[in-house]
Backbone as CSV, one residue per row, in Angstrom:
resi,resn,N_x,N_y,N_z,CA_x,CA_y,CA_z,C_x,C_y,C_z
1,UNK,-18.429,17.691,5.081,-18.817,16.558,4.285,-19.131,15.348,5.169
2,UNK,-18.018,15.411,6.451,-18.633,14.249,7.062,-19.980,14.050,7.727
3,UNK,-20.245,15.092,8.325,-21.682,15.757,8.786,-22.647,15.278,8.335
4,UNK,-22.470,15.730,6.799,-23.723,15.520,5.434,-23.570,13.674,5.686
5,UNK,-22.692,13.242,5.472,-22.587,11.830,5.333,-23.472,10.980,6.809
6,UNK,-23.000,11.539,7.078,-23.491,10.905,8.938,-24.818,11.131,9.073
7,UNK,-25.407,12.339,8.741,-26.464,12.730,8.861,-27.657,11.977,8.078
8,UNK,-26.607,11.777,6.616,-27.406,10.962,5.530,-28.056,9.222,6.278
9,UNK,-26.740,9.079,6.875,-26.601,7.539,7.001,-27.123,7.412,8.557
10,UNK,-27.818,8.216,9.235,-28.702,7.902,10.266,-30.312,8.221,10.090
11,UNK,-30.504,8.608,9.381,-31.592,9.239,8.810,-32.164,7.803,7.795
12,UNK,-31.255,7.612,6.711,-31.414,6.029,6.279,-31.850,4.848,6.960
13,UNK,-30.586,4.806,8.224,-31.155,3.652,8.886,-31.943,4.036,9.631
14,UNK,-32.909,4.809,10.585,-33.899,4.541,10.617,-35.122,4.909,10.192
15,UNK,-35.253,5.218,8.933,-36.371,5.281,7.951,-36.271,3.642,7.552
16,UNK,-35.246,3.008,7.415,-35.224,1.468,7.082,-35.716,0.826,8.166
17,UNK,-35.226,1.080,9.845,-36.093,0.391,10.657,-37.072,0.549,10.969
18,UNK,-37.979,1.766,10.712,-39.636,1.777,10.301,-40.376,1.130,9.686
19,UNK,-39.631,1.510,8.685,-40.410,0.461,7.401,-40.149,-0.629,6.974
20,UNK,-38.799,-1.180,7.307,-38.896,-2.490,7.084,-37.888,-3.050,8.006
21,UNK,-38.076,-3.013,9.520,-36.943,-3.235,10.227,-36.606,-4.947,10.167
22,UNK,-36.994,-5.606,9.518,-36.217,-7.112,9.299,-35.236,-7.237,8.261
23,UNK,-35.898,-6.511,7.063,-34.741,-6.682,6.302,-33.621,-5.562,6.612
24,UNK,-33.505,-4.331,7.142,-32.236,-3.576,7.756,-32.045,-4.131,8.524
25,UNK,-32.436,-5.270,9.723,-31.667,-6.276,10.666,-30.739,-6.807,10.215
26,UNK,-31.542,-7.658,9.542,-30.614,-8.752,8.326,-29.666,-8.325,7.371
27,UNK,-29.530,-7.430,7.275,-28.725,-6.817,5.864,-27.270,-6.088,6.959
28,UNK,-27.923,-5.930,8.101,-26.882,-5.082,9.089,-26.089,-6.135,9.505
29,UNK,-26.407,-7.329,9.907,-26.014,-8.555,10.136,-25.203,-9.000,9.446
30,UNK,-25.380,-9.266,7.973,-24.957,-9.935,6.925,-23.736,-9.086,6.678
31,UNK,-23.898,-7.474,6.600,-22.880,-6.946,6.170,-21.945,-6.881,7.220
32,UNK,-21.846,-6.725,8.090,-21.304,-7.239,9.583,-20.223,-8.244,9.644
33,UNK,-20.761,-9.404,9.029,-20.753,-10.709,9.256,-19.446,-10.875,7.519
34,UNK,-19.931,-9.969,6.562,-18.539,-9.937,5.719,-17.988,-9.610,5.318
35,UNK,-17.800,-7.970,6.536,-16.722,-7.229,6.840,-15.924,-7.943,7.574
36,UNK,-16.270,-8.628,8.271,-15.482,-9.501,9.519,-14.742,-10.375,8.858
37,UNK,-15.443,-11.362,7.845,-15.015,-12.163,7.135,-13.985,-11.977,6.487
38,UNK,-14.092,-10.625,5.540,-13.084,-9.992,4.670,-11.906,-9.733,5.828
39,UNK,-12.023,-8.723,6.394,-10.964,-8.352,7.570,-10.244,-9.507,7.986
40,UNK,-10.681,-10.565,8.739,-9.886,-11.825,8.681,-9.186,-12.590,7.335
41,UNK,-9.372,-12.389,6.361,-8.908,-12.911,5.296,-7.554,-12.282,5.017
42,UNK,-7.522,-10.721,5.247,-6.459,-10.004,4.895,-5.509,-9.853,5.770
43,UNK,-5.801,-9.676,7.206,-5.031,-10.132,8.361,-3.910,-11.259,7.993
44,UNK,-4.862,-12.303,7.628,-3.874,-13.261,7.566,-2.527,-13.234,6.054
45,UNK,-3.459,-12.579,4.781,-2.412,-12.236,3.865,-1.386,-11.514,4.337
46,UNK,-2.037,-10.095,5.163,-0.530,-9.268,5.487,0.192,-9.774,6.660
47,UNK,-0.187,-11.047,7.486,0.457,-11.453,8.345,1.799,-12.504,8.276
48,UNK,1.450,-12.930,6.807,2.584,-14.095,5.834,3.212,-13.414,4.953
49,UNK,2.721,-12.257,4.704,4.111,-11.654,4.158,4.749,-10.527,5.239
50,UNK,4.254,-9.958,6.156,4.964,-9.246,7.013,6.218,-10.449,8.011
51,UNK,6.027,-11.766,7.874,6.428,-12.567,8.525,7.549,-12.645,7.670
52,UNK,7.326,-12.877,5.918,8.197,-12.689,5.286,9.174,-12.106,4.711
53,UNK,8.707,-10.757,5.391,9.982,-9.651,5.494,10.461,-9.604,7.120
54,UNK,10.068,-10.264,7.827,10.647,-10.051,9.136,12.049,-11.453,8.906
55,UNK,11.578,-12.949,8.199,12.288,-13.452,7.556,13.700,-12.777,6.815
56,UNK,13.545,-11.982,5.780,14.060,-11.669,5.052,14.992,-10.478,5.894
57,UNK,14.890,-9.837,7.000,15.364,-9.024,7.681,16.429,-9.787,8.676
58,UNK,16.092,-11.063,9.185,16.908,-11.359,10.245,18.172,-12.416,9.195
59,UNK,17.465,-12.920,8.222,18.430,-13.909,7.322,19.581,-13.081,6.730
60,UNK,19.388,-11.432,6.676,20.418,-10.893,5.616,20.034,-10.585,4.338
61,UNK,18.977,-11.351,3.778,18.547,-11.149,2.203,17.999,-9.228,2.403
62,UNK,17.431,-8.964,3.463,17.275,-7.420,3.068,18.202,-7.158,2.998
63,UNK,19.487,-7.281,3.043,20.681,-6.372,2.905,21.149,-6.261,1.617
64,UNK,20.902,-7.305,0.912,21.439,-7.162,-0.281,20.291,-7.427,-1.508
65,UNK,19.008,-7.475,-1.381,18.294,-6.753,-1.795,18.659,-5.503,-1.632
66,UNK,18.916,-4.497,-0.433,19.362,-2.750,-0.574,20.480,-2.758,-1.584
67,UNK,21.195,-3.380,-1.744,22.557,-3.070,-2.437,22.024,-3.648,-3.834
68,UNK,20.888,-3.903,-4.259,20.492,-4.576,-5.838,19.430,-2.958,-5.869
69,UNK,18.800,-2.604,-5.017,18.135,-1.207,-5.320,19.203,0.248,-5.262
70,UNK,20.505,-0.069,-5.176,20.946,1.047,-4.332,21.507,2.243,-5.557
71,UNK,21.289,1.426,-6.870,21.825,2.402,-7.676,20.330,2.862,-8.423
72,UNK,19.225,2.331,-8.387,18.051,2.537,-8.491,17.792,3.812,-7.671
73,UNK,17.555,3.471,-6.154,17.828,4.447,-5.373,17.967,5.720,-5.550
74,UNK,19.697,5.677,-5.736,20.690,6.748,-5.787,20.219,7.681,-6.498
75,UNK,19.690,6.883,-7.907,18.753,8.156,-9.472,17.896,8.763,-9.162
76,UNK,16.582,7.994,-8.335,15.639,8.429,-7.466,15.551,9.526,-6.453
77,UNK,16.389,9.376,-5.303,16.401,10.042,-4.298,18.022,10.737,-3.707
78,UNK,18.752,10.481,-4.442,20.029,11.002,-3.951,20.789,10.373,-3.258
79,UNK,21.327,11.166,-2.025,21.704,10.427,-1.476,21.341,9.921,-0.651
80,UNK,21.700,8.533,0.043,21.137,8.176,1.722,21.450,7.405,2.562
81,UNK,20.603,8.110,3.675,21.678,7.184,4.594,21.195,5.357,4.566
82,UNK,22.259,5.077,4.787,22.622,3.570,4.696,20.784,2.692,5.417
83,UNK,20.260,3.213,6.487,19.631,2.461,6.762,18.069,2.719,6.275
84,UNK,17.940,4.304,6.150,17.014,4.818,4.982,16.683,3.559,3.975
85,UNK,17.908,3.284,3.043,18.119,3.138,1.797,17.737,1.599,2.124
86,UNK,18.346,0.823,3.007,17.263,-0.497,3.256,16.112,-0.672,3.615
87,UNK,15.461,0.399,4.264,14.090,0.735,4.277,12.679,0.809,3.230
88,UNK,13.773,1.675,2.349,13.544,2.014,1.301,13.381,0.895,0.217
89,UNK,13.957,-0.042,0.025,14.378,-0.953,-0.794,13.509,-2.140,-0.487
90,UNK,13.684,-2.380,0.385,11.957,-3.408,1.258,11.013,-2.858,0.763
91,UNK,10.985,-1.505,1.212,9.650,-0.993,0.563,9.005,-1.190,-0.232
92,UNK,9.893,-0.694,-1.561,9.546,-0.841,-2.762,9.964,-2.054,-3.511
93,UNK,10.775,-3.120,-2.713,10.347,-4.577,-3.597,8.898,-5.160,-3.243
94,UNK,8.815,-4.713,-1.789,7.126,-5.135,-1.192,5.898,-4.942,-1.826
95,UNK,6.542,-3.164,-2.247,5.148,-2.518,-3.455,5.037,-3.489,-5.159
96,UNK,6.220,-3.580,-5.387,6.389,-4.370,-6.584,5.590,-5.552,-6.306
97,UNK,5.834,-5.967,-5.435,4.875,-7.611,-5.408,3.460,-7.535,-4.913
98,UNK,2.860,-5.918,-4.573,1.568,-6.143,-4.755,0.926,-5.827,-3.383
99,UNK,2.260,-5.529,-2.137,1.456,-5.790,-0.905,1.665,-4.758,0.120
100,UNK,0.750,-3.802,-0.654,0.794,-2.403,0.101,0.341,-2.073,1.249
101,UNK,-0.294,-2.407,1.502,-0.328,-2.739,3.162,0.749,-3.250,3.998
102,UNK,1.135,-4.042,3.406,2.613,-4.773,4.525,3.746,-4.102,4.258
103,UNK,3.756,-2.980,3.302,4.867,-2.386,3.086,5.068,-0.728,4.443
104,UNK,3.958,-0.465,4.765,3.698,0.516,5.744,4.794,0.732,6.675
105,UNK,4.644,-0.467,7.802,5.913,-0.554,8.429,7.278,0.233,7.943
106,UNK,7.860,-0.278,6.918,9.550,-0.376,6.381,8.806,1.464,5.695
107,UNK,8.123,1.337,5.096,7.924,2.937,4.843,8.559,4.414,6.467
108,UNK,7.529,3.768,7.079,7.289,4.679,8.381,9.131,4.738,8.775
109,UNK,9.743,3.627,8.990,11.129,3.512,9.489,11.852,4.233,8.318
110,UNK,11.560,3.986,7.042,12.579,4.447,5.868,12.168,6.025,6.227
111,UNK,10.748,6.925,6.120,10.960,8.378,6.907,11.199,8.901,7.857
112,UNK,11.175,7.590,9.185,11.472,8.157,10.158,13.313,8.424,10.354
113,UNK,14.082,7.819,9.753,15.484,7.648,9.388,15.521,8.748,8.414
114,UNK,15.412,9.143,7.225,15.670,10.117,6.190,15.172,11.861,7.755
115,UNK,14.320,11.610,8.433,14.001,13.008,8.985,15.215,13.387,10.190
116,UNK,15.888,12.332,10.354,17.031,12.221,11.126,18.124,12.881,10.615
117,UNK,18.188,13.450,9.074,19.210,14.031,8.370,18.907,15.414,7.555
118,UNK,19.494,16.088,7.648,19.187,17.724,7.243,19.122,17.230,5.343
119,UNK,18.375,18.498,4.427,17.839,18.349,3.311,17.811,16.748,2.692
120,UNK,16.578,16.098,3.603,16.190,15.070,3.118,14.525,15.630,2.173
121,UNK,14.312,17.059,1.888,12.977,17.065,1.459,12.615,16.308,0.336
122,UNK,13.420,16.454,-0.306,13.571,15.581,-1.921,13.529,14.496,-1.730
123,UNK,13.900,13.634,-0.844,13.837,12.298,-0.660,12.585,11.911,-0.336
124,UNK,11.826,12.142,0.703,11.064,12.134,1.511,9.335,12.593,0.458
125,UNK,9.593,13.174,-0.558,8.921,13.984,-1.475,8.769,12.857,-2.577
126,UNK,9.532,12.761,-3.313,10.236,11.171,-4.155,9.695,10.275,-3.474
127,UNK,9.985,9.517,-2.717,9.229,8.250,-1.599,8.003,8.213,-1.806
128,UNK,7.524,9.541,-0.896,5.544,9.365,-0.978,5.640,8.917,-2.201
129,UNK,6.072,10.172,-3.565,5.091,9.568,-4.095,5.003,8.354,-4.826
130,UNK,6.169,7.807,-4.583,6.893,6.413,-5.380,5.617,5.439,-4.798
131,UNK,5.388,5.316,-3.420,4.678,4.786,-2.325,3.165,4.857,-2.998
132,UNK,2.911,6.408,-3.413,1.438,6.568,-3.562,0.730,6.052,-4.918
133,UNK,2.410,5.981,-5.899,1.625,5.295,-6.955,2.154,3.613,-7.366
134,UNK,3.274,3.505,-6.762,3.771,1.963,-6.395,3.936,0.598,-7.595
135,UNK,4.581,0.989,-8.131,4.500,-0.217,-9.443,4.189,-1.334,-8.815
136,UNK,3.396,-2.377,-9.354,3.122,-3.389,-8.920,2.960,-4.515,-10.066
137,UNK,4.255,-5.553,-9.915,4.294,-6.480,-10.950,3.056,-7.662,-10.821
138,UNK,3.152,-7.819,-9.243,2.151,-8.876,-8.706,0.857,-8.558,-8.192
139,UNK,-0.118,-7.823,-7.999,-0.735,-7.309,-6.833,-1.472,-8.116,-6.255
140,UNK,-0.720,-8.973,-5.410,-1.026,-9.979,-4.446,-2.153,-9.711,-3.670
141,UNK,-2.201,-8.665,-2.955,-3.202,-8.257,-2.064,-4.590,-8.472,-2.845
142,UNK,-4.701,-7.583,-4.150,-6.142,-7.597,-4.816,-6.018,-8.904,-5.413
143,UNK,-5.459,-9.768,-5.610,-5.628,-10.929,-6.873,-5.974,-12.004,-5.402
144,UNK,-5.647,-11.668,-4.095,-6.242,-12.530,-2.719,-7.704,-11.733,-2.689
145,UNK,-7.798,-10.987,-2.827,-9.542,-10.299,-2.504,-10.093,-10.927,-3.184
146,UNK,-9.834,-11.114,-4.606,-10.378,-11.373,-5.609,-10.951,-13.146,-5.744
147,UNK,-9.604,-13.805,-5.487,-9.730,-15.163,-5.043,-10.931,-15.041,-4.045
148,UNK,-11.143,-14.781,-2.794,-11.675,-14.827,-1.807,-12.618,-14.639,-2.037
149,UNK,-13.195,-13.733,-3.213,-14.830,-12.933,-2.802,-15.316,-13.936,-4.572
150,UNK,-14.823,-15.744,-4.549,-15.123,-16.407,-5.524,-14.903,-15.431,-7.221
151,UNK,-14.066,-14.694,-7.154,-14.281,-14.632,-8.954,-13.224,-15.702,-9.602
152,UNK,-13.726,-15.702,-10.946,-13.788,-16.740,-11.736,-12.445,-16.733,-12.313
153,UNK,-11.589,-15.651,-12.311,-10.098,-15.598,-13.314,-9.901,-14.330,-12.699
154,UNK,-9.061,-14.177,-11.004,-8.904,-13.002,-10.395,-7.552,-12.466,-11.467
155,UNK,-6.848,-13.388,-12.029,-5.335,-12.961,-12.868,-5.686,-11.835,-13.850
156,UNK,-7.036,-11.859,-14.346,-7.286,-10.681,-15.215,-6.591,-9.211,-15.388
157,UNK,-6.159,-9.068,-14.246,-6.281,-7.573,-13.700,-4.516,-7.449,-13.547
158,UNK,-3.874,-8.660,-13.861,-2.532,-8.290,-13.982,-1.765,-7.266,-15.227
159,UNK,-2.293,-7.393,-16.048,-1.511,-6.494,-17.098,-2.384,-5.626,-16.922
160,UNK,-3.600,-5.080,-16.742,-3.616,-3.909,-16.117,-3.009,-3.104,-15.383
161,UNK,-2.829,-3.960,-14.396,-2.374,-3.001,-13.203,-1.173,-2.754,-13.307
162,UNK,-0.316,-3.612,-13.739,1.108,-3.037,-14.581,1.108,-2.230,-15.151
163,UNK,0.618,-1.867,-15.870,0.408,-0.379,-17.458,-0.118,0.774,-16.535
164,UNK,-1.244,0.578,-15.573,-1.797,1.671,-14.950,-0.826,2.305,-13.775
165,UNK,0.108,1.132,-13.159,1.040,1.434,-12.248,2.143,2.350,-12.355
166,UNK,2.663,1.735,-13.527,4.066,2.221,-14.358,3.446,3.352,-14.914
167,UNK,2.568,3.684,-15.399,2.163,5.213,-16.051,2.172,6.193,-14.836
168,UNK,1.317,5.790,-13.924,1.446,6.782,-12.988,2.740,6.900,-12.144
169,UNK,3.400,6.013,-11.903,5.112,6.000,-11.319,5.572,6.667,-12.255
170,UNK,5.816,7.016,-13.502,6.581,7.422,-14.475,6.323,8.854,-14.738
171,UNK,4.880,9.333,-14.730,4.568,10.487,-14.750,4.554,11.196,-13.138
172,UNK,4.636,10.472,-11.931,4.826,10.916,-10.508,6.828,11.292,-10.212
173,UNK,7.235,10.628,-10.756,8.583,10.306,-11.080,8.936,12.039,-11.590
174,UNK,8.532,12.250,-12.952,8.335,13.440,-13.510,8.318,14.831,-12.987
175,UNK,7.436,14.221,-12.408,7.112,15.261,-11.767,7.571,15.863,-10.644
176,UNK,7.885,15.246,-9.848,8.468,15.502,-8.554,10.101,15.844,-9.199
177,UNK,10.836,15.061,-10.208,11.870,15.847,-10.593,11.939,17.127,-11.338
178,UNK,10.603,17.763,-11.797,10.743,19.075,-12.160,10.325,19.677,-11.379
179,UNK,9.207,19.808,-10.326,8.849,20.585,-9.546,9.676,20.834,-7.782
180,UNK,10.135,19.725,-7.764,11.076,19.800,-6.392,12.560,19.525,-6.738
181,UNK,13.581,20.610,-6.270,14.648,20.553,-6.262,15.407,19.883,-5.325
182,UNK,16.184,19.291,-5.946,17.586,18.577,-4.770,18.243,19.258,-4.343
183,UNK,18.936,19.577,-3.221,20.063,20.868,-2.714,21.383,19.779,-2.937
């Protein structure tokens, strides 16, 4: 598929610089110019809240944020180990507020800790997919795209994305407790 794609998209551009190589200049430019734009915009979102969990890590508040998720947790994934389970708990207050990208980090450490302990599959299984479908009360990240790329009422998309979040967490939830067993 990538082949076909690549193949497509060189073949495009230069049939475009034949025939009209100013405007594929300009358009290569432009799009260039706000990818870059965009990319810097988000840098800096995930750079104020990754700051804000590095905050929240050295002050102590992650700690007891873990101990406000830990019986949440426990229903979820069983048992775990202690530093998993603060991993874990960052994680998914991070996903709740929208900022899935900055949650990556505390993910990678919350599996790299759970693989440190024999029958963590269930856990580790549970996580993804908690991760892949991620309730999100706030979704900070898109309601900043949204701001950024001028729309008119980016808040629209909040009770959406709540209803669409929670359905798929609830039915991912489901699922992973009937199809994968806990030992």
């Amino acid at each position: 598929m990538n082949i076909i794609f690549g193949v497509i998209l060189i073949l495009s551009t230069f049939l475009l610089l034949f025939i009209s190589p100013d405007l594929a200049l300009s358009a290569m430019l432009s799009g260039g110019e706000k990818a870059l734009e965009l990319s810097l915009k988000m840098v800096v979102i995930y750079a104020v809240w990754l700051g804000v969990f590095q905050l929240m890590e050295n002050s102590g508040l992650s700690n007891k944020v873990a101990k406000l998720f830990k019986p949440i947790n426990r229903f979820l994934f069983g048992k775990l180990p202690e530093k998993a389970n603060d991993f874990m708990s960052l994680n998914i207050s991070a996903n709740l507020l929208g900022m899935s990208g900055a949650t990556t980090p505390m993910g990678i450490k919350s599996i790299q800790e759970l693989e440190k302990h024999p029958d963590t599959k269930y856990a580790i299984t549970m996580f993804f997919v908690i991760n892949a479908t991620s309730i999100q009360l706030i979704p900070s990240s898109v309601l900043a795209l949204r701001t950024s790329l001028g729309s008119t009422s980016p808040a629209d998309i909040i009770l959406p994305t709540i209803l669409a979040t929670l359905l798929s967490s609830i039915i991912g939830i489901l699922l992973v407790k009937i199809f994968v067993r806990r030992k």
